[in-house]
C-alpha positions as CSV (number, residue, x, y, z in Angstrom):
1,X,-75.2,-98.0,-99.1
2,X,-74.2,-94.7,-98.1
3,X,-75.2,-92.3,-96.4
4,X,-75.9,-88.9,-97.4
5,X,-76.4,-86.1,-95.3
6,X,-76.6,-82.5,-96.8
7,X,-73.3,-80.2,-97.1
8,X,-73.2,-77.6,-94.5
9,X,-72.2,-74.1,-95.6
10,X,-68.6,-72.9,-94.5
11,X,-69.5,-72.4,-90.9
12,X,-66.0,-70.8,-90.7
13,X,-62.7,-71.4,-89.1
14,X,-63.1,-73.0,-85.4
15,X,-61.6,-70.8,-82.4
16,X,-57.6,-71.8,-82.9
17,X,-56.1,-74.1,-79.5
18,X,-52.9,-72.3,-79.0
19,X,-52.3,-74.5,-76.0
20,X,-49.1,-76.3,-75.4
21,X,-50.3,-79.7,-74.4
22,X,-46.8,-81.4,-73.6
23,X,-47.6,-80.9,-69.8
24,X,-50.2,-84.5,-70.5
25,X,-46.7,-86.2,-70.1
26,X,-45.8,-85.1,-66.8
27,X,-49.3,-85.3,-64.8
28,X,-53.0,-86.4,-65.6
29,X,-55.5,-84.4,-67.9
30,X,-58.1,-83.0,-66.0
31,X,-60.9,-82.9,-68.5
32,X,-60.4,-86.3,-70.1
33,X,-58.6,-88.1,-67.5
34,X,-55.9,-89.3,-69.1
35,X,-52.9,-90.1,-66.7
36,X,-49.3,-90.5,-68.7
37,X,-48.4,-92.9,-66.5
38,X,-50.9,-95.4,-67.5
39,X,-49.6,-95.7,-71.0
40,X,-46.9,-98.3,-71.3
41,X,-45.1,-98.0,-74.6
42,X,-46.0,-101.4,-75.5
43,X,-49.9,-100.6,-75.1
44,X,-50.0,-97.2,-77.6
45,X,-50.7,-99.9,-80.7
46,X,-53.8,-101.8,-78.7
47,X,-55.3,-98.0,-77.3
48,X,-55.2,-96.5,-80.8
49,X,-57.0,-99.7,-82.3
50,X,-59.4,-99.8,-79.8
51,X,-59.8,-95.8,-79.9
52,X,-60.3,-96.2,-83.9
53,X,-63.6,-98.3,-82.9
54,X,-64.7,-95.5,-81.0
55,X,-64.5,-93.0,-83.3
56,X,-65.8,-95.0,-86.2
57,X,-69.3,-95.3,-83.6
58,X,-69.2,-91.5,-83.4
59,X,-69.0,-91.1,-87.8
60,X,-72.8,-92.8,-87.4
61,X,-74.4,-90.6,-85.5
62,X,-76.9,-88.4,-86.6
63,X,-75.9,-84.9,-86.1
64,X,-71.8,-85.9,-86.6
65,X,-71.8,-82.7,-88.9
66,X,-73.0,-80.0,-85.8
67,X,-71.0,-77.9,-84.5
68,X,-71.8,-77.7,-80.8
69,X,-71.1,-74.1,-80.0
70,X,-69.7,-71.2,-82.6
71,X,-66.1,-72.3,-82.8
72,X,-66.3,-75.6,-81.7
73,X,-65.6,-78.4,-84.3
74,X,-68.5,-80.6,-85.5
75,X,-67.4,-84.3,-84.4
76,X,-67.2,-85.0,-88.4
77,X,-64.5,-82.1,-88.3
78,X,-62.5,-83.8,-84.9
79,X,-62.4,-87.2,-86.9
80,X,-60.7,-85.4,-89.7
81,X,-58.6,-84.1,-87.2
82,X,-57.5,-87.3,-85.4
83,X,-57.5,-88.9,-88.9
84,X,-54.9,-86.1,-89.9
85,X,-53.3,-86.7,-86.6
86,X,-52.7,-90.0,-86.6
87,X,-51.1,-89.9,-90.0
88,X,-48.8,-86.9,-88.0
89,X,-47.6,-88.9,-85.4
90,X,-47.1,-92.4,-87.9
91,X,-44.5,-90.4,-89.7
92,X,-43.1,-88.9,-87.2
93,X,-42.7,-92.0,-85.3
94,X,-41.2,-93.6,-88.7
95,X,-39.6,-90.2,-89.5
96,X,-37.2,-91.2,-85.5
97,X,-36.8,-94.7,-86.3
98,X,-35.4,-93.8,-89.5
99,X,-32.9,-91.6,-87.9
100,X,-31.1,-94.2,-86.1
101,X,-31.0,-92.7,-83.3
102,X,-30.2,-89.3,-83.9
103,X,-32.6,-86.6,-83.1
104,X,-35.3,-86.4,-86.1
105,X,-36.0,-82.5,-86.2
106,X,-40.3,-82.8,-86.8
107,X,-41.7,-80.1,-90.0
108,X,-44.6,-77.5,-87.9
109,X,-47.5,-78.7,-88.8
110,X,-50.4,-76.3,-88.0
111,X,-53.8,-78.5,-87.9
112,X,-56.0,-75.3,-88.0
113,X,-54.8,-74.4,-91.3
114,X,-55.3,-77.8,-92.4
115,X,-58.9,-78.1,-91.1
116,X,-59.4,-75.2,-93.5
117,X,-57.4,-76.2,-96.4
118,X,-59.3,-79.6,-96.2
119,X,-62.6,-78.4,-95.6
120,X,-63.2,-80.7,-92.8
121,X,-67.0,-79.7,-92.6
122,X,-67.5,-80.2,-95.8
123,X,-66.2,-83.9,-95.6
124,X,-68.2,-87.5,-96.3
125,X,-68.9,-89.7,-92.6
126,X,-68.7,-92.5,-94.4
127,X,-64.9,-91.4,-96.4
128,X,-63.8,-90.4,-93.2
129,X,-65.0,-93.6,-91.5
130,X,-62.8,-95.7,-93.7
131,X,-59.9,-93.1,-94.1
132,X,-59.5,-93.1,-90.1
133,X,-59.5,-97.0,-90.0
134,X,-56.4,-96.8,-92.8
135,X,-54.7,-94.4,-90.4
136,X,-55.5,-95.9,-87.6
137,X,-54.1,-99.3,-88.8
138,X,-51.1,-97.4,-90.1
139,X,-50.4,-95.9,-86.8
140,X,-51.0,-98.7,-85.0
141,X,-48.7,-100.7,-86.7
142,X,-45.8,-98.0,-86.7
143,X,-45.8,-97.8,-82.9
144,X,-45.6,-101.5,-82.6
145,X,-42.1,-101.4,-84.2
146,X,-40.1,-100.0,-82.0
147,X,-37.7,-102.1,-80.2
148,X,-36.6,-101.1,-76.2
149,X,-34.0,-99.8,-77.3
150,X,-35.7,-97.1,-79.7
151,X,-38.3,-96.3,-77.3
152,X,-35.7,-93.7,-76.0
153,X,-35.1,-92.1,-79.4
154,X,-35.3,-88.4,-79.8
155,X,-37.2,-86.0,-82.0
156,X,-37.9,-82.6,-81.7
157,X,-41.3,-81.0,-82.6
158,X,-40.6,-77.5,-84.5
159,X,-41.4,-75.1,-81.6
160,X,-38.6,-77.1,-79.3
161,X,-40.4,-79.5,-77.6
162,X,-38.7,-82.7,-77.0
163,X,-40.0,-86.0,-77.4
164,X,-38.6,-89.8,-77.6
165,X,-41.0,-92.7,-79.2
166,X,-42.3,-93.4,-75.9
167,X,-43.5,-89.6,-74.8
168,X,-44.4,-89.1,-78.7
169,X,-46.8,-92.2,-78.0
170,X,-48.2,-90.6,-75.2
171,X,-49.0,-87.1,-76.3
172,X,-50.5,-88.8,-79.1
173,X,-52.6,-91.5,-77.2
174,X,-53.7,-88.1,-74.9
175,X,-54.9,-86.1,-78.2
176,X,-56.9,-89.6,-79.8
177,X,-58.4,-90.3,-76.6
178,X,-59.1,-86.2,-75.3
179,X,-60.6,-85.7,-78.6
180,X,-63.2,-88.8,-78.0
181,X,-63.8,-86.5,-74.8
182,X,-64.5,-83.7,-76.8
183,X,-67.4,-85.5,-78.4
184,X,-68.2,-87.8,-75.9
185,X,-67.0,-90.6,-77.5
């Protein structure tokens, strides 16, 4: 049985993070406590399974759909997020494999906009629930593929950044498990 909870009104965009948050792979988050170091390439597939768990437990809370502070995403609108995220970073991650080796060149992707488009707030706990375990499955399984060897190959995000598979894997580990933070998860 489902649950139904009543559709907020449009509480309106949330304030936009304009932060560059490749510095997570070169020293440890201070809010969240992530540390780059700690994630070996071989483990990104067993953190985001375990981290899909997490944020399913979050989707049953009671008040998923409040917004903490004007602004501030409701923990219903960070699971879209990380469930848009995840599905990012899987086809980016397949998007580098499938470049041989050669530097995959990674379309912007602006997850504010999206979060609008999609009317995150607007969204179903118990969709979301079983849309994030699909992408966390899916994302799970595309960072298990790698070989060694591919864990060195390049992409570049839109704005310049560079990643490989294994500093993709990373910054994405950081954003699953800083977003748990958020909504102490």
């Amino acid at each position: 049985m489902s649950d139904v909870r009543a559709q907020p009104s449009d509480p309106g965009p949330a304030t936009p993070d304009t932060a560059d948050w490749t510095w997570v792979l070169t020293r440890p988050c201070p809010d969240c406590g992530f540390a780059p170091e700690d994630v070996r390439p071989d483990g990104v597939s067993e953190i985001l399974i375990d981290a899909g768990r997490r944020w399913a437990a979050v989707l049953d809370r009671d008040d998923v759909q409040v917004r903490p502070a004007p602004g501030v995403w409701s923990p219903l609108e960070y699971a879209c997020h990380v469930r848009d995220v995840c599905d990012v970073m899987r086809g980016r991650v397949e998007q580098i494999l499938a470049g041989g080796g050669e530097t995959a060149q990674f379309a912007n992707w602006d997850q504010d906009a999206t979060a609008q488009e999609k009317a995150y707030w607007r969204a179903d706990p118990a969709e979301v629930r079983r849309e994030l375990e699909v992408a966390f499955a899916a994302a799970a399984a595309a960072f298990a593929r790698p070989t060694r060897e591919q864990w060195s190959w390049p992409g570049l995000r839109s704005n310049g950044s560079p990643f490989t598979v294994e500093t993709l894997g990373r910054y994405f580990v950081h954003d699953i498990l800083h977003h748990l933070w958020d909504v102490r998860g």
